[in-house]
PDB file with SEQRES, HELIX, SHEET and CRYST1 records, atoms N, CA, C and O in Angstrom:
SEQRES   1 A   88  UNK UNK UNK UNK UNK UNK UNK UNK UNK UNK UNK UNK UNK          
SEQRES   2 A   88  UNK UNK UNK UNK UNK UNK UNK UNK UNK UNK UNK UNK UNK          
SEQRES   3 A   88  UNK UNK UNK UNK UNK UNK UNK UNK UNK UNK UNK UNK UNK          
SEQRES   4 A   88  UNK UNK UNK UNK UNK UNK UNK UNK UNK UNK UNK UNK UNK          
SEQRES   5 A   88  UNK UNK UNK UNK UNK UNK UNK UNK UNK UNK UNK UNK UNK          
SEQRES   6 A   88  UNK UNK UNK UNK UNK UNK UNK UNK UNK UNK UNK UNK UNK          
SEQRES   7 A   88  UNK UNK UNK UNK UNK UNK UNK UNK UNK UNK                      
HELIX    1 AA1 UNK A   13  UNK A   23  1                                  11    
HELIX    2 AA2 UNK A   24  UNK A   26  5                                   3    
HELIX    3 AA3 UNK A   34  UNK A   37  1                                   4    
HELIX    4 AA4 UNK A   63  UNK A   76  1                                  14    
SHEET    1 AA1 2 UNK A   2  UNK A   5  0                                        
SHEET    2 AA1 2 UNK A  29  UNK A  32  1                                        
CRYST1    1.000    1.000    1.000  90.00  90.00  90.00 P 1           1          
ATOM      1  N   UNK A   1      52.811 109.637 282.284  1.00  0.00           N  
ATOM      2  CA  UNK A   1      53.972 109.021 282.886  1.00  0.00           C  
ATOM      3  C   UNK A   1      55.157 109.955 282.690  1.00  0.00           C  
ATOM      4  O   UNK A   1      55.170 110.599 281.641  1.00  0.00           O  
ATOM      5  N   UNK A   2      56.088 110.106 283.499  1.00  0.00           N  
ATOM      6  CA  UNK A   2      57.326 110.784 283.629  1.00  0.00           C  
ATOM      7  C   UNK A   2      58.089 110.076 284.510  1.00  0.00           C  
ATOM      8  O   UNK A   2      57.761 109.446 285.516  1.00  0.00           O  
ATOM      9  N   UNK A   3      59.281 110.285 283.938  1.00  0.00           N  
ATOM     10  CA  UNK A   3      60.719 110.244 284.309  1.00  0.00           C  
ATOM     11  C   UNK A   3      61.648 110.734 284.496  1.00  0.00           C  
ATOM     12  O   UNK A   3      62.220 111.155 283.490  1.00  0.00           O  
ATOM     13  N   UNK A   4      62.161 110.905 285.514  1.00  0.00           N  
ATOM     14  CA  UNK A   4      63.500 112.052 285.850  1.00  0.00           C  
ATOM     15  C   UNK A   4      64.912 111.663 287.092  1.00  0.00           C  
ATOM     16  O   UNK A   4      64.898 111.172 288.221  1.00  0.00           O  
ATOM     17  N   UNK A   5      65.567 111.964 286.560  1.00  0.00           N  
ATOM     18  CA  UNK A   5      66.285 111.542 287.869  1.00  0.00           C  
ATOM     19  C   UNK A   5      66.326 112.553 289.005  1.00  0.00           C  
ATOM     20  O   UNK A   5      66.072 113.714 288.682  1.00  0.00           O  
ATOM     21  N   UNK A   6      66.569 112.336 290.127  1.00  0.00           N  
ATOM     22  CA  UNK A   6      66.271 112.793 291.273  1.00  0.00           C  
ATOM     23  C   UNK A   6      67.509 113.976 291.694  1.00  0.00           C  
ATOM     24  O   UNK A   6      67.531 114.581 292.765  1.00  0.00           O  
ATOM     25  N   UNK A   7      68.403 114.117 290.697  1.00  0.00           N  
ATOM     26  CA  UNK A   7      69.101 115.399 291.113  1.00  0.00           C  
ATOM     27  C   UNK A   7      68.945 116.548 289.835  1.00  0.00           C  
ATOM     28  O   UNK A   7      69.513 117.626 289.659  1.00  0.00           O  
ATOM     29  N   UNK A   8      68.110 115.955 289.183  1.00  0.00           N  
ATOM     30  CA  UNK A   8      67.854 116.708 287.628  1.00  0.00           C  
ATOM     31  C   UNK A   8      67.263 118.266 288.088  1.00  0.00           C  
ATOM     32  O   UNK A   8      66.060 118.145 288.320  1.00  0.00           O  
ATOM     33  N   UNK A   9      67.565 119.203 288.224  1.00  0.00           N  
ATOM     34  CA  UNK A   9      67.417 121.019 288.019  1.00  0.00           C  
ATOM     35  C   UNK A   9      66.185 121.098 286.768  1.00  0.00           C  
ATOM     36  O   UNK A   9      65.116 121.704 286.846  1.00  0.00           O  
ATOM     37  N   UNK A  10      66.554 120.521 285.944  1.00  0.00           N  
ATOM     38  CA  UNK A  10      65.109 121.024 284.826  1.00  0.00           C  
ATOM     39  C   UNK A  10      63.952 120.099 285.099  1.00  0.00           C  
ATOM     40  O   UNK A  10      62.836 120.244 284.601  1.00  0.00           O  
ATOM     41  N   UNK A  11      64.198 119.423 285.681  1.00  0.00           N  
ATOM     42  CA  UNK A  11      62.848 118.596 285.937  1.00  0.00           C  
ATOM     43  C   UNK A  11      62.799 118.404 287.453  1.00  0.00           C  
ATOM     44  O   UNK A  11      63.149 117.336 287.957  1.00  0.00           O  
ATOM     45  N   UNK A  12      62.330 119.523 288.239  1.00  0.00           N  
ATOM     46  CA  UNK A  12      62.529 119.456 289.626  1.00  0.00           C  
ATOM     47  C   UNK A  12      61.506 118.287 290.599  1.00  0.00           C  
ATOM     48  O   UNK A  12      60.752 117.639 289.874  1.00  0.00           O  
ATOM     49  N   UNK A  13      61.435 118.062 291.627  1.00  0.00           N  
ATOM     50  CA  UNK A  13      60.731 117.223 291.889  1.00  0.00           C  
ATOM     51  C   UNK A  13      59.347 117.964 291.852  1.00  0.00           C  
ATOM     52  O   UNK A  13      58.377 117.582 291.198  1.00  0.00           O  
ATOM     53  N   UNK A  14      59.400 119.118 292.677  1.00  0.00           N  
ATOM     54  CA  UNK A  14      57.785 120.087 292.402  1.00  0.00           C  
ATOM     55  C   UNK A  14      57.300 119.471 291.264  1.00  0.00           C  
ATOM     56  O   UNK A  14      56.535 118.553 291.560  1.00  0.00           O  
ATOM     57  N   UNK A  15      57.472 119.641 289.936  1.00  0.00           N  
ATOM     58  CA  UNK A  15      57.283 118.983 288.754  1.00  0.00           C  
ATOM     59  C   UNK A  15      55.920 118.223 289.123  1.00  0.00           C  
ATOM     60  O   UNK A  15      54.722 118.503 289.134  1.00  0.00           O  
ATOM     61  N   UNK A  16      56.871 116.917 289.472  1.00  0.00           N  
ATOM     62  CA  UNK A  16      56.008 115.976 289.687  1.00  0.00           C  
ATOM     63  C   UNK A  16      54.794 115.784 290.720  1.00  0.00           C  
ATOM     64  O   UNK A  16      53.822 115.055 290.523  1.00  0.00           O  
ATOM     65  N   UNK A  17      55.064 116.687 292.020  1.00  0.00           N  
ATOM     66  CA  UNK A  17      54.164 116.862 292.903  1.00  0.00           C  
ATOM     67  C   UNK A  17      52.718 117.562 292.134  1.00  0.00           C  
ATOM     68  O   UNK A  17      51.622 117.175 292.541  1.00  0.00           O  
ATOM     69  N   UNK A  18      52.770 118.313 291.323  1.00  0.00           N  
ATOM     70  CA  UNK A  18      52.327 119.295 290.339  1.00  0.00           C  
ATOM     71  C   UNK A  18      51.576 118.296 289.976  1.00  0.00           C  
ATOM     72  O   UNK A  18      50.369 118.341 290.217  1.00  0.00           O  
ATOM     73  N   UNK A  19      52.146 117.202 289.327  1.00  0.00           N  
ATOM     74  CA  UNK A  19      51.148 116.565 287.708  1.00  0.00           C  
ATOM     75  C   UNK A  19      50.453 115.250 288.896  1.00  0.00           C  
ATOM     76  O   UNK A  19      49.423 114.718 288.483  1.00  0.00           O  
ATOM     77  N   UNK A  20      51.102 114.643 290.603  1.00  0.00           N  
ATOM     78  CA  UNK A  20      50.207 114.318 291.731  1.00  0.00           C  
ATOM     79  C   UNK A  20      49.197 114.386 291.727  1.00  0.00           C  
ATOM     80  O   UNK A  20      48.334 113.522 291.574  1.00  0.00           O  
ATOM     81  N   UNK A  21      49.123 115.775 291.951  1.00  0.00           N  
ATOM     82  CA  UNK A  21      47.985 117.206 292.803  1.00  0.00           C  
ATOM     83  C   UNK A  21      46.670 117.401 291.273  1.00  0.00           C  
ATOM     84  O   UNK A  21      45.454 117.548 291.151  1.00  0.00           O  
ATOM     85  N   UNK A  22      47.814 117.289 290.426  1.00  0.00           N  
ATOM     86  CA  UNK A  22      46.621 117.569 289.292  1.00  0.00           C  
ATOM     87  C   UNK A  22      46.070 116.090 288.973  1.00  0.00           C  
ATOM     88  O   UNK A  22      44.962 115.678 289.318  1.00  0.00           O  
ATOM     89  N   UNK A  23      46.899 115.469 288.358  1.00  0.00           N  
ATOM     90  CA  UNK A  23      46.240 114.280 287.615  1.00  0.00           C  
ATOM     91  C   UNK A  23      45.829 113.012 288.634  1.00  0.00           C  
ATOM     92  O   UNK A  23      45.019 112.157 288.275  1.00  0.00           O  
ATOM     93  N   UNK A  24      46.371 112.992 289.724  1.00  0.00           N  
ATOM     94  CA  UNK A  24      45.996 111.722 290.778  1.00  0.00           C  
ATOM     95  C   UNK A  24      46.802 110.882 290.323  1.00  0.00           C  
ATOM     96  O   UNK A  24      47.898 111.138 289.823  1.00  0.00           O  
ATOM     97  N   UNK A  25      46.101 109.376 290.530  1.00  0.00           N  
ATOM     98  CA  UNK A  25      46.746 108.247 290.263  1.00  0.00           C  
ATOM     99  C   UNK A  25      46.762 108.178 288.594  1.00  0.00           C  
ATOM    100  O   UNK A  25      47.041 107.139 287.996  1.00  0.00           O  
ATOM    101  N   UNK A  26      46.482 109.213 288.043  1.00  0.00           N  
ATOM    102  CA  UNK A  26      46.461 109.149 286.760  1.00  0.00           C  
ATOM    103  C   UNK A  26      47.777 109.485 286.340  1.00  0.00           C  
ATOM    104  O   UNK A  26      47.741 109.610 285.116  1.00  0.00           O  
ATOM    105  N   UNK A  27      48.736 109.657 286.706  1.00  0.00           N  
ATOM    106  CA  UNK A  27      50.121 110.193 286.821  1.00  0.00           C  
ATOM    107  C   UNK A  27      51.175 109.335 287.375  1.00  0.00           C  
ATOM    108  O   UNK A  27      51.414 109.459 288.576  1.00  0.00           O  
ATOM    109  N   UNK A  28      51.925 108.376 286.599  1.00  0.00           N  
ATOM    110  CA  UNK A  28      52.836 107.665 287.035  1.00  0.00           C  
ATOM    111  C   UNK A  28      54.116 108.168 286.760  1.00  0.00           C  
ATOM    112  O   UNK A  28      54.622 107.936 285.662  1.00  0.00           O  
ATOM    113  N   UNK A  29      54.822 108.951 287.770  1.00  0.00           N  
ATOM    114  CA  UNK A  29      56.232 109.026 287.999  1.00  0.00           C  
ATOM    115  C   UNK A  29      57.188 108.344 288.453  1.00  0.00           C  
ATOM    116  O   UNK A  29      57.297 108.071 289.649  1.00  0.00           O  
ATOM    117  N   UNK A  30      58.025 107.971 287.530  1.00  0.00           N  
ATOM    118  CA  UNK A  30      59.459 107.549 287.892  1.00  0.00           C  
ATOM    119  C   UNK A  30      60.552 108.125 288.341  1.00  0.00           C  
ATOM    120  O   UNK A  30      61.181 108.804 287.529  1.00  0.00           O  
ATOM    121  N   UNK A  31      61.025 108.020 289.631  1.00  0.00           N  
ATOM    122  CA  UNK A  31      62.168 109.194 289.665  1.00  0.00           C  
ATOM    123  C   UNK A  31      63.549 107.967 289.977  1.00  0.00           C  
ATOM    124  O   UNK A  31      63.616 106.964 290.688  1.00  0.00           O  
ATOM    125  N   UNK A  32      64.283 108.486 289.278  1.00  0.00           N  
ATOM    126  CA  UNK A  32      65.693 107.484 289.530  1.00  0.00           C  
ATOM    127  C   UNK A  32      66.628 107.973 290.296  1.00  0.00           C  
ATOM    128  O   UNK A  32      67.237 108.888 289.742  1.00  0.00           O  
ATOM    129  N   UNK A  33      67.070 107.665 291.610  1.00  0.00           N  
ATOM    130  CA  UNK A  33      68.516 108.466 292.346  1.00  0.00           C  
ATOM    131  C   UNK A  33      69.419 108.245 291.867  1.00  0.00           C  
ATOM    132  O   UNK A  33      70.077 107.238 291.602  1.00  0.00           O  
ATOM    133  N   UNK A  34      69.506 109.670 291.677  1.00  0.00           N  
ATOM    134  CA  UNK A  34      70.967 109.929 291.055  1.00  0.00           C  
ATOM    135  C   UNK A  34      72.172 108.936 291.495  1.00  0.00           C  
ATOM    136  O   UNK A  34      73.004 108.353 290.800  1.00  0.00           O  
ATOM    137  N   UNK A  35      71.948 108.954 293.050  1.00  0.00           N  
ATOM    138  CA  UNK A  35      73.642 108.481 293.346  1.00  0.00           C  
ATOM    139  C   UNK A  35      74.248 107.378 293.062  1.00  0.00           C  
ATOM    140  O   UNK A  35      75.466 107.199 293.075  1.00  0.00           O  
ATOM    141  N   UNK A  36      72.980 106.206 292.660  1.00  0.00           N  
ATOM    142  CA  UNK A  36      73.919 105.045 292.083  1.00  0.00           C  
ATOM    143  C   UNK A  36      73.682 105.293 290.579  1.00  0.00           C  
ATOM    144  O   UNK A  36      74.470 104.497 290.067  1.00  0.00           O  
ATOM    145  N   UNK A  37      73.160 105.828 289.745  1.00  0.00           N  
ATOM    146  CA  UNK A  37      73.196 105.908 288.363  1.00  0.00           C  
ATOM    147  C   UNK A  37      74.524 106.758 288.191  1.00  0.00           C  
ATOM    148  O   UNK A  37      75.264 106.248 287.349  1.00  0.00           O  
ATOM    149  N   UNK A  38      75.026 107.918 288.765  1.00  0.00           N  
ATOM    150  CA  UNK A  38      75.911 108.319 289.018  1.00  0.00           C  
ATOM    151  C   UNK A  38      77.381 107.393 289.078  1.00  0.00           C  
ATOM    152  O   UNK A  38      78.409 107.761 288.509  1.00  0.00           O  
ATOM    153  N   UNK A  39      77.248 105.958 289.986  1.00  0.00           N  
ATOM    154  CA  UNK A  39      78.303 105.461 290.059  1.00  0.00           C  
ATOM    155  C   UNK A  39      78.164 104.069 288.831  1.00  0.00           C  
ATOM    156  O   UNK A  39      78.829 103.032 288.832  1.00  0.00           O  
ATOM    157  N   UNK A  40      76.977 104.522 287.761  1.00  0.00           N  
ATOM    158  CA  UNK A  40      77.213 103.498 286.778  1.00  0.00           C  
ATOM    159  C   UNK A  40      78.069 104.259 285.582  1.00  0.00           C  
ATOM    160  O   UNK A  40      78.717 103.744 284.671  1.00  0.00           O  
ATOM    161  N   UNK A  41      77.867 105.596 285.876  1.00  0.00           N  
ATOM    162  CA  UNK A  41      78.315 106.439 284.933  1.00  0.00           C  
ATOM    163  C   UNK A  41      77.535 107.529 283.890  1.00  0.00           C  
ATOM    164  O   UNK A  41      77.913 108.160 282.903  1.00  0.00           O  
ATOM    165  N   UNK A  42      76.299 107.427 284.594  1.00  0.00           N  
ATOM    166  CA  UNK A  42      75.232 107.761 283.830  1.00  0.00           C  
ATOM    167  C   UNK A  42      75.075 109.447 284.569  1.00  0.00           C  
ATOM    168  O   UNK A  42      75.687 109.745 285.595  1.00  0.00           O  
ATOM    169  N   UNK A  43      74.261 110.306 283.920  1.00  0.00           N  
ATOM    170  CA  UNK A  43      73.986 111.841 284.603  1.00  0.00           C  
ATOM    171  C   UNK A  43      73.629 111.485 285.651  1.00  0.00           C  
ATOM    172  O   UNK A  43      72.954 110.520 286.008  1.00  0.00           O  
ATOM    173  N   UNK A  44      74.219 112.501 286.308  1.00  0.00           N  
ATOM    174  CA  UNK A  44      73.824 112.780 288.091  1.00  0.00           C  
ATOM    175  C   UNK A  44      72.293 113.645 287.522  1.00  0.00           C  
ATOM    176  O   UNK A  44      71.204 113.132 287.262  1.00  0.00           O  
ATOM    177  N   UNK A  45      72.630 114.854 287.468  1.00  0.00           N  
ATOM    178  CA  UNK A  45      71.851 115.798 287.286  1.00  0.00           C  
ATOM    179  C   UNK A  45      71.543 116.352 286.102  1.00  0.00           C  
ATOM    180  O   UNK A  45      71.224 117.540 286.133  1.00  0.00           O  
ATOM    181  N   UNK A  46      71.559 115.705 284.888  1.00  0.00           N  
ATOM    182  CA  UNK A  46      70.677 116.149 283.760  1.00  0.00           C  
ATOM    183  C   UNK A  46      70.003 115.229 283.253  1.00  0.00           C  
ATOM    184  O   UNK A  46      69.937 114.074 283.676  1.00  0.00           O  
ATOM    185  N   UNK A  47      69.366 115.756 282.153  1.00  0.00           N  
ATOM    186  CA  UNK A  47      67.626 115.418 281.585  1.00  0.00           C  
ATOM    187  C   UNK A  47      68.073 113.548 281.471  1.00  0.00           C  
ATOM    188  O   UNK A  47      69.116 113.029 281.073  1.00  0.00           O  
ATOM    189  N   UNK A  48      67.019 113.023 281.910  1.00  0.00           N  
ATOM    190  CA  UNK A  48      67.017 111.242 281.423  1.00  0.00           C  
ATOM    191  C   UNK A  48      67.065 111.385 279.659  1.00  0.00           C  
ATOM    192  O   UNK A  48      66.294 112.053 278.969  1.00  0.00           O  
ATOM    193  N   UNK A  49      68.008 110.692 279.278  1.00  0.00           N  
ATOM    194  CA  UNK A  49      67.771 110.297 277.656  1.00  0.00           C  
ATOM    195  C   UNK A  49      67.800 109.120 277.673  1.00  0.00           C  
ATOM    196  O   UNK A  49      68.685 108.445 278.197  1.00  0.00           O  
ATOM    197  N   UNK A  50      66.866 108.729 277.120  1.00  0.00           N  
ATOM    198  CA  UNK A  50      66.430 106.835 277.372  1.00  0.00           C  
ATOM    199  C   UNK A  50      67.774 106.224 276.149  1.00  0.00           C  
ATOM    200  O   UNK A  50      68.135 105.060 275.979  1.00  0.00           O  
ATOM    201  N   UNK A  51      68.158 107.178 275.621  1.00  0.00           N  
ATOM    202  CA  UNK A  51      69.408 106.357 274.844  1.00  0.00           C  
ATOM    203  C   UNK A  51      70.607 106.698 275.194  1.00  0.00           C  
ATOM    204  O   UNK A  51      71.244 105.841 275.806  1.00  0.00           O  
ATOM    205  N   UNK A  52      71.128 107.738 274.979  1.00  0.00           N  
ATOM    206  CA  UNK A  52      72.487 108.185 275.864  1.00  0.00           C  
ATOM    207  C   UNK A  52      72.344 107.722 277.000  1.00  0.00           C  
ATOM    208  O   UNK A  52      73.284 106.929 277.060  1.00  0.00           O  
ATOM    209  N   UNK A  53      71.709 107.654 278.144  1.00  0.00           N  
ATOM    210  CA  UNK A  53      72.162 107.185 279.726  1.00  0.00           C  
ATOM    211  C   UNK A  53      71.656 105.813 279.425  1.00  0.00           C  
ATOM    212  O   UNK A  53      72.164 105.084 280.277  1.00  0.00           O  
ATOM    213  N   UNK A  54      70.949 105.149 278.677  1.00  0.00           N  
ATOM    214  CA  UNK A  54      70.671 103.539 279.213  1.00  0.00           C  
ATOM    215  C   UNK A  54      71.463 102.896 279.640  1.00  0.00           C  
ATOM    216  O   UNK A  54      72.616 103.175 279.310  1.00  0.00           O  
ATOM    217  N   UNK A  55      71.262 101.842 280.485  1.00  0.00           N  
ATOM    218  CA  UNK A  55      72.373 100.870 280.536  1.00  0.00           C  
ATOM    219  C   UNK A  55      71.301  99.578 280.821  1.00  0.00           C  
ATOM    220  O   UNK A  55      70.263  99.587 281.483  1.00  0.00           O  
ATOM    221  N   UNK A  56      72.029  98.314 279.972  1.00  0.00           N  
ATOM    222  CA  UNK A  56      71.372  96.990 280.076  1.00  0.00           C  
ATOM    223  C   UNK A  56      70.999  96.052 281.285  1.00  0.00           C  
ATOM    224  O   UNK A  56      69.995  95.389 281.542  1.00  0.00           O  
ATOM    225  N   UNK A  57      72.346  96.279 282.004  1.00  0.00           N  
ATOM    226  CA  UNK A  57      72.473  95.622 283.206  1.00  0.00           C  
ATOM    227  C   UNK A  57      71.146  95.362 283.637  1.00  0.00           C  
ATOM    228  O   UNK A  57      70.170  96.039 283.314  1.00  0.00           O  
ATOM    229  N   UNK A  58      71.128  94.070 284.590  1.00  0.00           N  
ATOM    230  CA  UNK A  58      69.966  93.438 284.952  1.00  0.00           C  
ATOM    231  C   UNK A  58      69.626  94.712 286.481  1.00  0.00           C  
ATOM    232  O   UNK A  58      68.709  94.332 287.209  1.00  0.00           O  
ATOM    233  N   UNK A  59      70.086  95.629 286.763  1.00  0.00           N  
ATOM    234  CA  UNK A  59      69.837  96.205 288.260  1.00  0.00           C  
ATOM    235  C   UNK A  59      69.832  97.321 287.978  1.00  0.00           C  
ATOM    236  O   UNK A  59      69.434  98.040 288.895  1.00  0.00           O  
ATOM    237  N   UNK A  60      70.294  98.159 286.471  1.00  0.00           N  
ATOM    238  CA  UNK A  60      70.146  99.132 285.871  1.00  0.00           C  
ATOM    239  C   UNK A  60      69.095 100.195 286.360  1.00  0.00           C  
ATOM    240  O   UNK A  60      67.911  99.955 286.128  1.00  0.00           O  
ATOM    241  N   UNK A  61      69.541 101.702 287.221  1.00  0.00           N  
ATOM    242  CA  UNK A  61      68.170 102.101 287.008  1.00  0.00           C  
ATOM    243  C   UNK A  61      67.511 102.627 286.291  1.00  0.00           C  
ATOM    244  O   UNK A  61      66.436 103.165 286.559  1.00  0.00           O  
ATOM    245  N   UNK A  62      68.352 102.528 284.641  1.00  0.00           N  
ATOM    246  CA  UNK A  62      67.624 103.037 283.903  1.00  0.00           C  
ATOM    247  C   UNK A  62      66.579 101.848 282.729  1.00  0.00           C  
ATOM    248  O   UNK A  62      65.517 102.000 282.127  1.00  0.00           O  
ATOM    249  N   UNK A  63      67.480 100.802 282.843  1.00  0.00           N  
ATOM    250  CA  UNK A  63      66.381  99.626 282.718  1.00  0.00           C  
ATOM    251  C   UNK A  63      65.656  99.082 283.287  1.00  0.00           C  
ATOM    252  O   UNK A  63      64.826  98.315 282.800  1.00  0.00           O  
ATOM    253  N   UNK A  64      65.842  99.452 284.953  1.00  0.00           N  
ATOM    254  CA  UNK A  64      64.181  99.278 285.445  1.00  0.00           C  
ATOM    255  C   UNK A  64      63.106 100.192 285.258  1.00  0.00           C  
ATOM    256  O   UNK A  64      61.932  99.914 285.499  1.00  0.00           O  
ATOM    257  N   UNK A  65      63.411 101.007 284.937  1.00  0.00           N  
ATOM    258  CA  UNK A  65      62.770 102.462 284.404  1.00  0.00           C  
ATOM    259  C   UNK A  65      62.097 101.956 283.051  1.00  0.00           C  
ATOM    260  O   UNK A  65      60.887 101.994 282.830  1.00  0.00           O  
ATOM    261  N   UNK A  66      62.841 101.589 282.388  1.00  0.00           N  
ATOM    262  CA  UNK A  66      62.409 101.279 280.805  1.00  0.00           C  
ATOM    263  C   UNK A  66      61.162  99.989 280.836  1.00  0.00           C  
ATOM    264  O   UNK A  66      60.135 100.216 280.197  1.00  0.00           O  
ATOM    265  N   UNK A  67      61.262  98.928 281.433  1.00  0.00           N  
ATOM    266  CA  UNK A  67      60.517  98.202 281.899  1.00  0.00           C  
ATOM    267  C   UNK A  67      59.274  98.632 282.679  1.00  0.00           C  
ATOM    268  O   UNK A  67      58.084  98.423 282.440  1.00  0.00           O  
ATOM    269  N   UNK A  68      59.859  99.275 283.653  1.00  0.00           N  
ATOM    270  CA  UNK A  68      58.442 100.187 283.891  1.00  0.00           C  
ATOM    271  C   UNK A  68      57.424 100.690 282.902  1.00  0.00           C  
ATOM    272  O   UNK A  68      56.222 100.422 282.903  1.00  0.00           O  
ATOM    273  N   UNK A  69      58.245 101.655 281.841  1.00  0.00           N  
ATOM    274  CA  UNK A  69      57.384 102.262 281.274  1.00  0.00           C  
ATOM    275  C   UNK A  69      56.772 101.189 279.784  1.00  0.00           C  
ATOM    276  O   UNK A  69      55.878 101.572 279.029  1.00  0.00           O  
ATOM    277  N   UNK A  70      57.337 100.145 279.677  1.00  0.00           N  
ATOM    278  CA  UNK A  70      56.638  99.004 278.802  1.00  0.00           C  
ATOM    279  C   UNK A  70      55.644  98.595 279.533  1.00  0.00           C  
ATOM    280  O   UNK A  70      54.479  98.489 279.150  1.00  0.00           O  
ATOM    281  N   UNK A  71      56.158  98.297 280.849  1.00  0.00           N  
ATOM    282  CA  UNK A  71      54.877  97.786 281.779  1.00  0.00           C  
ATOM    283  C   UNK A  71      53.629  98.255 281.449  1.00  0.00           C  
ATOM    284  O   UNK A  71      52.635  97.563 281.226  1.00  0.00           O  
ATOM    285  N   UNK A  72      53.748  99.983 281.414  1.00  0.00           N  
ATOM    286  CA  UNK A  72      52.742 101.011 281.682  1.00  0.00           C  
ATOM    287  C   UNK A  72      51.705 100.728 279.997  1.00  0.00           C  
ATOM    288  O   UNK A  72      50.515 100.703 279.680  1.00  0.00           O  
ATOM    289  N   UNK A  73      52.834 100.588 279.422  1.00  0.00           N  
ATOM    290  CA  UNK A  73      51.999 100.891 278.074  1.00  0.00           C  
ATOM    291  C   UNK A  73      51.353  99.469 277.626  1.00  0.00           C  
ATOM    292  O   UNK A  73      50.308  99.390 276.980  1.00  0.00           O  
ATOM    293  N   UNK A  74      52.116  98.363 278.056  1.00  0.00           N  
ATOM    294  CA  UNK A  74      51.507  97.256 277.595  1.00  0.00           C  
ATOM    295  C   UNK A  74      49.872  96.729 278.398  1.00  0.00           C  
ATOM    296  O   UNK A  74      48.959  95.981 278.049  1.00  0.00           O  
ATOM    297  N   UNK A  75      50.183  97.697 279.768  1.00  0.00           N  
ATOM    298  CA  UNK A  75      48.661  97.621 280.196  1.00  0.00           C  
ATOM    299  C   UNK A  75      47.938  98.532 279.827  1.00  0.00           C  
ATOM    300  O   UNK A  75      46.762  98.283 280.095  1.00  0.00           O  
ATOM    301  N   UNK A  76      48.123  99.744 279.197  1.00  0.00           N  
ATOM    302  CA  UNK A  76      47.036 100.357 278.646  1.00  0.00           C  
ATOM    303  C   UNK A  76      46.520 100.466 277.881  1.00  0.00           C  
ATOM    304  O   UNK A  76      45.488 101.126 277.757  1.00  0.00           O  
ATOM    305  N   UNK A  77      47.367  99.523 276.712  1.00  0.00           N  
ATOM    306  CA  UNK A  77      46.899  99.148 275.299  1.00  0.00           C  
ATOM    307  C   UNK A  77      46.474  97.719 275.434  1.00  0.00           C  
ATOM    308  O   UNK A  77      45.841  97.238 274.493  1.00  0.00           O  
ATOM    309  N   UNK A  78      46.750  96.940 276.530  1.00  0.00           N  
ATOM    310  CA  UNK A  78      45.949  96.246 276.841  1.00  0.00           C  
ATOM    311  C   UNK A  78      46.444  94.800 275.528  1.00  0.00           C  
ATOM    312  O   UNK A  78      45.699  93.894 275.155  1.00  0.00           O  
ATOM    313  N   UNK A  79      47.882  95.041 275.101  1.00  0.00           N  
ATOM    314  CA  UNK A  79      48.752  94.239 274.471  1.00  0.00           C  
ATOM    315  C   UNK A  79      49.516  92.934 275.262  1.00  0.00           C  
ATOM    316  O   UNK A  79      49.561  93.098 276.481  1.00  0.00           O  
ATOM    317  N   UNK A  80      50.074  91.769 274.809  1.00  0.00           N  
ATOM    318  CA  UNK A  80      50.904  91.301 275.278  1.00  0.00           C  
ATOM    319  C   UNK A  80      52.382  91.595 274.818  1.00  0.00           C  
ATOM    320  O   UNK A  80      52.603  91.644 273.608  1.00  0.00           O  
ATOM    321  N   UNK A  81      53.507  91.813 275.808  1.00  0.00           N  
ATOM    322  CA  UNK A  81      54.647  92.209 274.810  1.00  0.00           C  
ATOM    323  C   UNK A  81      55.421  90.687 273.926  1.00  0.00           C  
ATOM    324  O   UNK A  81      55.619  89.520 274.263  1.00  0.00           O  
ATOM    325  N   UNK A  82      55.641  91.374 272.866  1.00  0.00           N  
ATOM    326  CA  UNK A  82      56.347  90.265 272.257  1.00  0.00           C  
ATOM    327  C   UNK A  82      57.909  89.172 272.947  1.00  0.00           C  
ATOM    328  O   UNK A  82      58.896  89.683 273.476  1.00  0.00           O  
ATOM    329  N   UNK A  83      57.766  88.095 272.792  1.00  0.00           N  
ATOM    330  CA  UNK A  83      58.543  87.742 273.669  1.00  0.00           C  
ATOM    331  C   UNK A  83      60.099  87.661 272.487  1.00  0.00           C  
ATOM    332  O   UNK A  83      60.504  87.336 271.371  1.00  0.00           O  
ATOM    333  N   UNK A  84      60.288  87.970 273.189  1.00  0.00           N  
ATOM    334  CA  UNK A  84      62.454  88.361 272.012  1.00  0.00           C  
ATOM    335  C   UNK A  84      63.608  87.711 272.292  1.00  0.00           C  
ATOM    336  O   UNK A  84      64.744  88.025 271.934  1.00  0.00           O  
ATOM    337  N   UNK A  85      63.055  86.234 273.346  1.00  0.00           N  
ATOM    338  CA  UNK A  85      64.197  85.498 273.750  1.00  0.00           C  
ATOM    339  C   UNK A  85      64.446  84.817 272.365  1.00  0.00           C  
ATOM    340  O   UNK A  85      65.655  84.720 272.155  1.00  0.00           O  
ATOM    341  N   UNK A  86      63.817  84.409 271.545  1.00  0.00           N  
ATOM    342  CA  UNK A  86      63.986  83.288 270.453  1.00  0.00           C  
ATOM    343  C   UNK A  86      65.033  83.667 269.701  1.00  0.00           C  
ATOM    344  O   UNK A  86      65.461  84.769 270.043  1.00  0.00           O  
ATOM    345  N   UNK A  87      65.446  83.309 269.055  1.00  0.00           N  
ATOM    346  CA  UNK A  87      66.344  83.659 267.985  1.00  0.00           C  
ATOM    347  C   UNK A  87      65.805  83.653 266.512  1.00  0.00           C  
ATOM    348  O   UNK A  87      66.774  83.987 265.831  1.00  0.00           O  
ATOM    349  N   UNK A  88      64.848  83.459 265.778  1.00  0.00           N  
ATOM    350  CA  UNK A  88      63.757  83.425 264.588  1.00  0.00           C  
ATOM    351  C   UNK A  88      63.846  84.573 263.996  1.00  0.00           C  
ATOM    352  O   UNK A  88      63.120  84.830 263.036  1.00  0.00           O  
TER     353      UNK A  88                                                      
END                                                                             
């Protein structure tokens, strides 16, 4: 799995066409456009840092991103995720 945003220079899109061509559907890429992460305030064009650029917001694209990649892992470990609404 990878993640990058879509105006990112070090992580070009080739990149990802690359790990496509090689790995198949075995290769889940996320790419985030820049231009509204941009108008949340987050990098246009450098590296995703899942902590410096996050943002919570429910439309976030870097928390749909993050969700994604729980998605990814909670089906391959074949886990349920813990649920964290409670207060306990």
């Amino acid at each position: 799995m990878g993640l990058r945003f879509s105006g990112d220079k070090k992580s070009p899109a080739e990149r990802f066409t690359r790990f496509r061509e090689t790995l198949g559907d075995k290769f889940m890429g996320v790419e985030i456009d820049s231009s509204p992460a941009k108008s949340m305030g987050l990098q246009e064009v450098g590296p995703l840092g899942a902590d410096r650029d996050y943002s919570d917001e429910a439309t976030s694209p870097t928390r749909l991103a993050l969700e994604g990649v729980m998605d990814f892992f909670t089906s391959r470990l074949g886990i349920a995720p813990k649920d964290t609404s409670s207060k306990d």
